[in-house]
Structures are given as structure tokens and as C-alpha cells.
MDAnalysis code that builds the backbone (N, CA, C; Angstrom):
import MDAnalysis as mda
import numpy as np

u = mda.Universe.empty(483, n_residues=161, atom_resindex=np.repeat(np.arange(161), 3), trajectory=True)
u.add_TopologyAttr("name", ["N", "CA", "C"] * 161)
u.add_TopologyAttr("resid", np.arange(1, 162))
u.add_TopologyAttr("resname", ["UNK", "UNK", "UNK", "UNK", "UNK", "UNK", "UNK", "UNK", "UNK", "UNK", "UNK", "UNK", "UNK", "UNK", "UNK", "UNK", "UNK", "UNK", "UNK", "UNK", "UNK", "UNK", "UNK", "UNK", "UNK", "UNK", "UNK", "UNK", "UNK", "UNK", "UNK", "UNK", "UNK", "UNK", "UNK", "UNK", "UNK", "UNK", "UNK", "UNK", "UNK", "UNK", "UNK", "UNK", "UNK", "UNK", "UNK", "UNK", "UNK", "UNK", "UNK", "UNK", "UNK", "UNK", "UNK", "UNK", "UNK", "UNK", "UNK", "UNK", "UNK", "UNK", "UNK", "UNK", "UNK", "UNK", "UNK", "UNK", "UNK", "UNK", "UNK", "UNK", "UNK", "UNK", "UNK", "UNK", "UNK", "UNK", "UNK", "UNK", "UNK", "UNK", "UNK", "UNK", "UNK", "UNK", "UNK", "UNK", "UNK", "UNK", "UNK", "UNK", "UNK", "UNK", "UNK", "UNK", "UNK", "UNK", "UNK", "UNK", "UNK", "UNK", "UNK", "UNK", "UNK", "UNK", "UNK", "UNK", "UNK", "UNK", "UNK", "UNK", "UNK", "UNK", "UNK", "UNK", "UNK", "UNK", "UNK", "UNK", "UNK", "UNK", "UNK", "UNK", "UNK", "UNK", "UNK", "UNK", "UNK", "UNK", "UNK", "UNK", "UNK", "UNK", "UNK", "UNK", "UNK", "UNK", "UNK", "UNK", "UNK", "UNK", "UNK", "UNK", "UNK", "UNK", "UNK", "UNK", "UNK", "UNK", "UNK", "UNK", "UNK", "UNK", "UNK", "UNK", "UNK", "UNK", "UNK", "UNK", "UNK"])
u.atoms.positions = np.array([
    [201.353, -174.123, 126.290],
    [200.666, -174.728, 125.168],
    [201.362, -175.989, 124.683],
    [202.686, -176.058, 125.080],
    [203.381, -177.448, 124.588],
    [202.942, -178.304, 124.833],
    [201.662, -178.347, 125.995],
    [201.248, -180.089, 126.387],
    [200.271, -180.343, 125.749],
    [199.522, -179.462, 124.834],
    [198.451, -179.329, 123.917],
    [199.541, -179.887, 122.596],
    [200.416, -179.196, 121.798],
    [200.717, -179.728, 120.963],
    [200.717, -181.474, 120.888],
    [201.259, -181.980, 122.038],
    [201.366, -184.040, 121.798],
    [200.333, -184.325, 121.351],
    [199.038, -183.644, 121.841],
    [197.580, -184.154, 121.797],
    [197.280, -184.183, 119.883],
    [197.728, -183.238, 119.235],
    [197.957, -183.070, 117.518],
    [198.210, -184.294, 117.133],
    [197.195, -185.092, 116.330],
    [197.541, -186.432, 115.310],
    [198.913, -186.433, 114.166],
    [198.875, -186.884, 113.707],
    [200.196, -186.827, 112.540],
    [199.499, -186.176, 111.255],
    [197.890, -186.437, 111.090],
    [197.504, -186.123, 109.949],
    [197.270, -184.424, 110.310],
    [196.752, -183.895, 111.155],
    [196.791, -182.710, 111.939],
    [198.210, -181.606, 111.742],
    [198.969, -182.295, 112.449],
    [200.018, -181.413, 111.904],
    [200.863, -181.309, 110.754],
    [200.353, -182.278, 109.990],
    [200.578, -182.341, 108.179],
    [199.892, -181.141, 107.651],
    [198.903, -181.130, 107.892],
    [198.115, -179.900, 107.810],
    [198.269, -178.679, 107.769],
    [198.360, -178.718, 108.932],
    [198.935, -177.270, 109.935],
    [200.568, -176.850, 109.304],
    [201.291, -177.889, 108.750],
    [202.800, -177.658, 107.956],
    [202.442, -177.053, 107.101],
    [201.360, -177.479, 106.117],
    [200.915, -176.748, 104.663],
    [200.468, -175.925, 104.590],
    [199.322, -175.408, 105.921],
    [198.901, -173.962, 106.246],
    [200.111, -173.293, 106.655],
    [201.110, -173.167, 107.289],
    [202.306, -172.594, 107.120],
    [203.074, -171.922, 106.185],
    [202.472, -172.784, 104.792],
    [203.094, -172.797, 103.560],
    [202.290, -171.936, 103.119],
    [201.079, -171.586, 103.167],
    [200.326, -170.978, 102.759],
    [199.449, -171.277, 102.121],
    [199.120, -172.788, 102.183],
    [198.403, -173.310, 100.919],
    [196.800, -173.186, 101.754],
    [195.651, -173.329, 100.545],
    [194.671, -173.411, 100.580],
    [194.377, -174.765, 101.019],
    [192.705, -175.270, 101.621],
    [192.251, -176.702, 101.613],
    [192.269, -177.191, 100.658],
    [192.193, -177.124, 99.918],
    [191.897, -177.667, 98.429],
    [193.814, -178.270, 98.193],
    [194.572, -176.910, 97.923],
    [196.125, -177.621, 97.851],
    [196.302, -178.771, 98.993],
    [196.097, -178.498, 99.794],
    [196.297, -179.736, 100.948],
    [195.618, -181.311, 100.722],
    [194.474, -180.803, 100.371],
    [193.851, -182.040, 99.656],
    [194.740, -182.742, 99.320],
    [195.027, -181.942, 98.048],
    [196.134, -182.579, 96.540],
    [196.830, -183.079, 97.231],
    [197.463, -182.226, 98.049],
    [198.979, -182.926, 98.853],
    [198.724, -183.898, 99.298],
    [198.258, -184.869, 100.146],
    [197.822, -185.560, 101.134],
    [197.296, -186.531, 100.599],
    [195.816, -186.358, 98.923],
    [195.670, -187.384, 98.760],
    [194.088, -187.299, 99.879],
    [193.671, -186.209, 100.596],
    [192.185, -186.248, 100.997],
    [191.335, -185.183, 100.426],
    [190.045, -184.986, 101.041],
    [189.233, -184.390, 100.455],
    [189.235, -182.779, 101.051],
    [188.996, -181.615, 100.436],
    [188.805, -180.595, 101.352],
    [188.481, -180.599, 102.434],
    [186.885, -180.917, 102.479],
    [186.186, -181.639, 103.771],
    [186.940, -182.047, 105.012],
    [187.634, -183.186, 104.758],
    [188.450, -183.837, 105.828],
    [189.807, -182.945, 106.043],
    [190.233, -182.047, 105.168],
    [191.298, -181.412, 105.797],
    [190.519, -180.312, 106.609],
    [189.721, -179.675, 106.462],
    [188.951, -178.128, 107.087],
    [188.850, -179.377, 108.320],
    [188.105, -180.406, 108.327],
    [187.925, -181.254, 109.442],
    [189.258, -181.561, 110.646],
    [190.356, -181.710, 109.743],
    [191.466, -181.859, 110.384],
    [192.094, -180.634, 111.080],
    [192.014, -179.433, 110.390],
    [192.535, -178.140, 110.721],
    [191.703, -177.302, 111.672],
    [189.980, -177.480, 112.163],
    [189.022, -177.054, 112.282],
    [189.733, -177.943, 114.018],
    [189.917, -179.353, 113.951],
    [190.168, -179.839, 115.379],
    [191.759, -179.462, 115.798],
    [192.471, -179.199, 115.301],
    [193.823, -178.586, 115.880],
    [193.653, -177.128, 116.520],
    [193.139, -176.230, 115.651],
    [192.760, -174.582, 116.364],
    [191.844, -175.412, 117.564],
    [190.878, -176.385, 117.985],
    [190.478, -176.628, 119.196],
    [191.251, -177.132, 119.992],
    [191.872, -177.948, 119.716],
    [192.829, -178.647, 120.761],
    [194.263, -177.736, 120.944],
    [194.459, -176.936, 119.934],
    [195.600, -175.964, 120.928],
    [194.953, -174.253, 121.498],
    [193.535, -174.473, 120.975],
    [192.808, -173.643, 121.972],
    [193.229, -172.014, 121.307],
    [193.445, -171.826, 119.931],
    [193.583, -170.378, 119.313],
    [192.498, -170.217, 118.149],
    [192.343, -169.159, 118.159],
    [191.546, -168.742, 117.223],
    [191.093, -168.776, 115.640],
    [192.855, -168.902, 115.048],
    [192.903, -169.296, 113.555],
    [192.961, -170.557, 113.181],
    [193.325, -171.226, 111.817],
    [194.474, -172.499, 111.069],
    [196.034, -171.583, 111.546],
    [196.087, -170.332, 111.289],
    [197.051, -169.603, 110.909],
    [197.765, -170.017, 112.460],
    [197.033, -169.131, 113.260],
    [197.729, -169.068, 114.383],
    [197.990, -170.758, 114.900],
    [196.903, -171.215, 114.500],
    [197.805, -173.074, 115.082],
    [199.057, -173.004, 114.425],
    [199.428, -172.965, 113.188],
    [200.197, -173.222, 112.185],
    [201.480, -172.687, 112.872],
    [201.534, -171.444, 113.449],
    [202.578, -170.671, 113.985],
    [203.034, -171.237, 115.625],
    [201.812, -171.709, 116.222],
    [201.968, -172.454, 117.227],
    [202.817, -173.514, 116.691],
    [202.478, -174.377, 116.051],
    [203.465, -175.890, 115.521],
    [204.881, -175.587, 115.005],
    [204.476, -174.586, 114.184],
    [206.631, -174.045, 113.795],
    [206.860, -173.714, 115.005],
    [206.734, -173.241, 115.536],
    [207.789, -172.482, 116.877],
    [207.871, -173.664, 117.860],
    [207.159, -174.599, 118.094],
    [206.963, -175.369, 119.090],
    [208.073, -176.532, 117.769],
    [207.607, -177.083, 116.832],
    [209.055, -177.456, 116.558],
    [210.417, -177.066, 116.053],
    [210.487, -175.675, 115.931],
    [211.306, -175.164, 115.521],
    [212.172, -174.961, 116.799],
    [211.713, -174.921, 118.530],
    [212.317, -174.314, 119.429],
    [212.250, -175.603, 120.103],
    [211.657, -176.531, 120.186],
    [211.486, -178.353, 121.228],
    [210.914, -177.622, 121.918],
    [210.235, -178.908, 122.713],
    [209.279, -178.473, 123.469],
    [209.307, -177.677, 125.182],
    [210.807, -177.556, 125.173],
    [211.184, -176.144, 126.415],
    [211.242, -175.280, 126.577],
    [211.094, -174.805, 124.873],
    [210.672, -173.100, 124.309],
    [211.744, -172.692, 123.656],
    [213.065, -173.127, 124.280],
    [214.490, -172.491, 123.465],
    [215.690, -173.305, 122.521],
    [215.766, -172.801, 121.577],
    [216.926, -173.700, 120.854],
    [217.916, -173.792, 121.854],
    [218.786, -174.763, 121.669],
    [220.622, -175.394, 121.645],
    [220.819, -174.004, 120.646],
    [222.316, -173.611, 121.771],
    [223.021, -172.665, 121.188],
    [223.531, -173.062, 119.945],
    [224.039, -173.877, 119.456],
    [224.658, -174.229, 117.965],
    [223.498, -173.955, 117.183],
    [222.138, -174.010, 117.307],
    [220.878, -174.086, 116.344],
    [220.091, -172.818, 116.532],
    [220.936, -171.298, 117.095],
    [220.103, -170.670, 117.412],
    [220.231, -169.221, 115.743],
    [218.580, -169.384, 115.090],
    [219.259, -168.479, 114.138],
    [219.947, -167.796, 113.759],
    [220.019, -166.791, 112.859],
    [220.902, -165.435, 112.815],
    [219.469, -164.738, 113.180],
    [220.046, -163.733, 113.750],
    [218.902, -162.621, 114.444],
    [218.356, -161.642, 113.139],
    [217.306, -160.948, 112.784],
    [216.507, -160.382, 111.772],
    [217.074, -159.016, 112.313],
    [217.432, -158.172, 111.768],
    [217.532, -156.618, 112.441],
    [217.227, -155.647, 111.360],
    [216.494, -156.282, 110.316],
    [216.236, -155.625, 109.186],
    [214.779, -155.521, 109.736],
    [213.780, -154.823, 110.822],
    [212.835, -154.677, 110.599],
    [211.646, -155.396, 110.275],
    [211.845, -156.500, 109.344],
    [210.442, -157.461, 108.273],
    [210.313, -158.672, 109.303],
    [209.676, -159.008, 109.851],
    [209.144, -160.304, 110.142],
    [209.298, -161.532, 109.361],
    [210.458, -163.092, 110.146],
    [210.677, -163.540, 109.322],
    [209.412, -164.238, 108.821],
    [209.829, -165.142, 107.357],
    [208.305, -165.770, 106.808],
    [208.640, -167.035, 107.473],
    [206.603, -167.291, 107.885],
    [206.621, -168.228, 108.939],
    [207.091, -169.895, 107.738],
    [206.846, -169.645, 106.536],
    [207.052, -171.236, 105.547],
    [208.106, -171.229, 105.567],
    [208.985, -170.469, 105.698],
    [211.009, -170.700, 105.834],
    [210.857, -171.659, 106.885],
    [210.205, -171.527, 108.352],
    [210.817, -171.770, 109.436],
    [209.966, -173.132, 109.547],
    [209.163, -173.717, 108.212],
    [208.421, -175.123, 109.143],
    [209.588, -176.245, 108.082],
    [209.392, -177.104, 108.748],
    [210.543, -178.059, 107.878],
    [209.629, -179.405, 107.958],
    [209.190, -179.937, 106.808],
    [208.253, -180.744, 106.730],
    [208.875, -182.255, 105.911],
    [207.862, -183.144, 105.983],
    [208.593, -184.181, 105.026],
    [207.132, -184.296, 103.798],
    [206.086, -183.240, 103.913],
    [205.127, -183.403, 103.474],
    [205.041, -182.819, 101.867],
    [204.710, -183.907, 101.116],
    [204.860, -182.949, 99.637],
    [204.281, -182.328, 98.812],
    [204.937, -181.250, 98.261],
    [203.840, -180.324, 97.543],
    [203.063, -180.775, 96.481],
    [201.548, -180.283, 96.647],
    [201.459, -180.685, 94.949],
    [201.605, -180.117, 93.916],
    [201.852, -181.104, 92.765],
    [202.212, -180.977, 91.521],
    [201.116, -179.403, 90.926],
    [202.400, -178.625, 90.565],
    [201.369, -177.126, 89.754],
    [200.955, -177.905, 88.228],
    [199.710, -176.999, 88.671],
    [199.090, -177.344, 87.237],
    [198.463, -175.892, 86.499],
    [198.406, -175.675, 85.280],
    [197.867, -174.343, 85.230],
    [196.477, -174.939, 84.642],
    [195.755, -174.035, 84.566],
    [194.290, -173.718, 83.715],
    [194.459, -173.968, 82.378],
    [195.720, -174.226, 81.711],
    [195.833, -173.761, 80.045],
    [195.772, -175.702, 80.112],
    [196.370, -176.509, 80.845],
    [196.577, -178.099, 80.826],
    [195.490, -178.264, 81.754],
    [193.920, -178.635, 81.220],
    [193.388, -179.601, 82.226],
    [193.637, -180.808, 82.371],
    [193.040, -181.385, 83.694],
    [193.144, -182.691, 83.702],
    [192.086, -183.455, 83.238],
    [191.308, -183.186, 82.511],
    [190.243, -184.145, 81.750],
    [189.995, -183.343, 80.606],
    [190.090, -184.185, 79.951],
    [189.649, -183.231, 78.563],
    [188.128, -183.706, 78.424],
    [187.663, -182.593, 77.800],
    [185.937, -182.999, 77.857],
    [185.426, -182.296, 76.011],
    [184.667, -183.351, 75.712],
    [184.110, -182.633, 74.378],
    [183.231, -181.476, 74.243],
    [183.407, -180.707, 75.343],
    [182.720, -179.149, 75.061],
    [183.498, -178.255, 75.699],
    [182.627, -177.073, 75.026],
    [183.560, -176.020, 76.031],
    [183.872, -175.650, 77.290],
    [184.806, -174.988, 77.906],
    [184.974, -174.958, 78.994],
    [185.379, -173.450, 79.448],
    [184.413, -172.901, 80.673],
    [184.794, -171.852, 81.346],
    [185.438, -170.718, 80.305],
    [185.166, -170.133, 79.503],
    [184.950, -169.161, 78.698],
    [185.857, -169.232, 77.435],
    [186.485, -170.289, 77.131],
    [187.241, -171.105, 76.032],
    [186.516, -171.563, 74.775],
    [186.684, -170.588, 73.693],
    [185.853, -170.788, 72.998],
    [186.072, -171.644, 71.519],
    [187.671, -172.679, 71.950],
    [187.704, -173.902, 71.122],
    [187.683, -175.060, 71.569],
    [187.233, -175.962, 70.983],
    [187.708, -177.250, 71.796],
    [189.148, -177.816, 71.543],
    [189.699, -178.338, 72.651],
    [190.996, -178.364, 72.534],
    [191.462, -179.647, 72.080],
    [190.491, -180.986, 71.716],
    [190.596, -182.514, 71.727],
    [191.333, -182.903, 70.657],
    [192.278, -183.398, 70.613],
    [192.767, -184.057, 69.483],
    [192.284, -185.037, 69.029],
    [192.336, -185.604, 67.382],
    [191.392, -186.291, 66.618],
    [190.983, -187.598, 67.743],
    [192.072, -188.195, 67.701],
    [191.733, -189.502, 68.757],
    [191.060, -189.528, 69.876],
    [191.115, -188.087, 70.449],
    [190.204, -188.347, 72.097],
    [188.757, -188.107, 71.379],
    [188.543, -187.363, 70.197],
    [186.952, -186.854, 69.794],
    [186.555, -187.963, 69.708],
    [187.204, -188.869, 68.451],
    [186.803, -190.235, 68.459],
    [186.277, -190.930, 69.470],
    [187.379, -190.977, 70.443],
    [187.247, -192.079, 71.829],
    [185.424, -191.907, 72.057],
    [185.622, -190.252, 72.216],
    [184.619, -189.356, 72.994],
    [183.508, -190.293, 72.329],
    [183.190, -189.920, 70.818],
    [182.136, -190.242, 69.988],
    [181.800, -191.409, 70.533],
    [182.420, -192.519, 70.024],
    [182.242, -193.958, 70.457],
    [181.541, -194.189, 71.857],
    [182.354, -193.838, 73.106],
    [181.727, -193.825, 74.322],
    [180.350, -193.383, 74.381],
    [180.240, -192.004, 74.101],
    [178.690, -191.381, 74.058],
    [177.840, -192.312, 73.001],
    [178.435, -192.944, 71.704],
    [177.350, -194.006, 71.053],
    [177.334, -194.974, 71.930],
    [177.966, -195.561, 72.575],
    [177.748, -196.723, 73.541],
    [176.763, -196.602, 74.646],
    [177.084, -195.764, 75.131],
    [176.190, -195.221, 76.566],
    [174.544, -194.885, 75.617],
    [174.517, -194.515, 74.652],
    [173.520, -194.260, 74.178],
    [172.542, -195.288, 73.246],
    [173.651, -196.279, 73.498],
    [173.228, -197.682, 72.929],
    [172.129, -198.602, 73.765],
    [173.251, -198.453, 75.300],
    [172.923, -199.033, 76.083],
    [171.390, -198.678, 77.009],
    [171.568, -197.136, 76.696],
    [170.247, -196.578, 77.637],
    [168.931, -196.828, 76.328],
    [169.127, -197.166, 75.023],
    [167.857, -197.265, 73.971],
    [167.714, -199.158, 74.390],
    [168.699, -199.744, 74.519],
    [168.754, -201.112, 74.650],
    [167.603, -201.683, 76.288],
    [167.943, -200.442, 77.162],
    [167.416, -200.905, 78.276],
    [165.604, -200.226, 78.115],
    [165.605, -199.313, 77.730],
    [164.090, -198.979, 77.516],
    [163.283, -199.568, 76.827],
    [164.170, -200.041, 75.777],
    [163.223, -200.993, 74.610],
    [162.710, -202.394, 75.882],
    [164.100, -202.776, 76.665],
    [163.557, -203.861, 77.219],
    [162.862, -203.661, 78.228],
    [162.299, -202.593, 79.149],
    [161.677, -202.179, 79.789],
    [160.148, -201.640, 79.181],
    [159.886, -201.724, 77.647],
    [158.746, -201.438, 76.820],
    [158.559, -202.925, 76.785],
    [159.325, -204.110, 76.453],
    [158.994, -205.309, 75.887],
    [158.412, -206.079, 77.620],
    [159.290, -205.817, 78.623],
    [158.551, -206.326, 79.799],
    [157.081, -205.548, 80.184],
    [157.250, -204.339, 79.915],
    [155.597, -203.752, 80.319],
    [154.387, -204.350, 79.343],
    [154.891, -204.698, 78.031],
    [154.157, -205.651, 76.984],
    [153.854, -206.747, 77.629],
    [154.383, -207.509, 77.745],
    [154.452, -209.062, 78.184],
    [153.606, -208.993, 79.661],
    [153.953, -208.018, 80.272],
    [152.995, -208.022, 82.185],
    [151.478, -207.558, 81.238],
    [151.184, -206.397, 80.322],
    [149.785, -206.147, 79.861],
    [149.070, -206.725, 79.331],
    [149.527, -207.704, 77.955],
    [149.476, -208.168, 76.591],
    [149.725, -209.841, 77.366],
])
């Protein structure tokens, strides 16, 4: 399978590092800076081109294949300590990436504050100044859409009249 791994893009096995990690499409997104879409897209063509069944199992294909080079076996100076405790080691110990995580965010800090409620939150959370902002914007936008109909009543006048 090692001559399948070269064929893996850079954005591909960025991927395949973070599925390692365990992360979802969506975290990978974040990470990366793309869209779900294009990562399932990215991860969807690596399980083809190394020809296995999962993300997972690519993912385990790419640690071991760089964790061991591509002849199958470490250099004795780099060869782990052996597991004899039974547990299977975890495969995110063993990928070593330069790829970065994204930033945690919880549910209690969104990233947009919005003037209504949200997902079963039954205060609004806006401080005086963003309501304001809020107000203003929604009078504007609401300025602008009475401003354009009126002039869309005054041109249907002028084509009838």
C-alpha cells in the first residue's frame, strides 16, 4: 500500500491527520479553514486511492506508513516501548502533525449574537449596545426596502399615468 500513499495530496493527508485525532468534518473544516463538503470530498478520495473501506482505516494507513517510512520498519533508536498492558495503543498519540486544532468553543459563547432567541434559551443575551446596533440596522434595512417600493410604485405610475 506504500505506493498508494505518494499518490495522497497534502490537503488529503491533513485530513486523514485530523481523522486520526478523532475529529468530525465539520472540526476539520474549522481547522483548515474549508467547508465540510470539501473535506468529506477530500477524505471520500483518499479511502479510494488507498483502496480501504473507512476515513478511519485510511487514517491508520497514513500513521503507520509515517510513523514506520515507507519500508514498513522503524530505525532501531526510534523503535517504541512495546504495550504489554493488553489496550491497544491510541491511534492520535501516534500521528504527529503540523496541522492545527481548532479553537474550542462552547454553546454558552456564540459566535454571533442575534436579537432573538436561540435553541431553547429563553433570554436574550445582547448587551445594551449590540440591541442598539441591532435596532438601527433592522431600521435601515427597513428603510431601504420602503424606499425601494415606493420607487418601484412611483415608476409603475409614471409607465401607466
Amino acid at each position: 500500500m506504500t505506493g498508494t500513499i505518494e499518490q495522497l495530496t497534502a490537503r488529503e493527508r491533513d485530513c486523514l491527520r485530523l481523522v486520526a485525532r478523532g475529529m468530525s468534518s465539520k472540526e476539520i473544516a474549522l481547522a483548515l479553514g474549508l467547508s465540510p463538503l470539501t473535506v468529506d470530498g477530500y477524505l471520500k478520495e483518499a479511502v479510494r486511492t488507498l483502496g480501504v473501506s473507512s476515513r478511519r482505516e485510511a487514517a491508520r494507513v497514513l500513521a503507520s506508513h509515517e510513523q514506520h517510512g515507507p519500508n514498513g520498519a522503524l530505525p532501531e533508536a526510534e523503535m517504541p516501548p512495546q504495550n504489554l498492558g493488553g489496550e491497544p495503543q491510541d491511534l492520535a498519540e501516534t500521528v504527529h502533525s503540523e496541522v492545527p486544532l481548532p479553537p474550542k468553543r462552547s454553546e454558552a459563547e456564540p459566535r454571533f449574537r442575534v436579537p432573538f432567541l436561540r435553541q431553547g434559551k429563553q433570554v436574550n443575551d445582547l448587551d445594551p449596545l449590540h440591541r442598539l446596533m441591532w435596532i438601527f440596522g433592522l431600521a435601515l434595512l427597513m428603510l431601504i426596502a420602503v424606499a425601494n417600493f415606493l420607487n418601484g410604485l412611483g415608476a409603475l405610475w409614471r409607465i401607466t399615468g
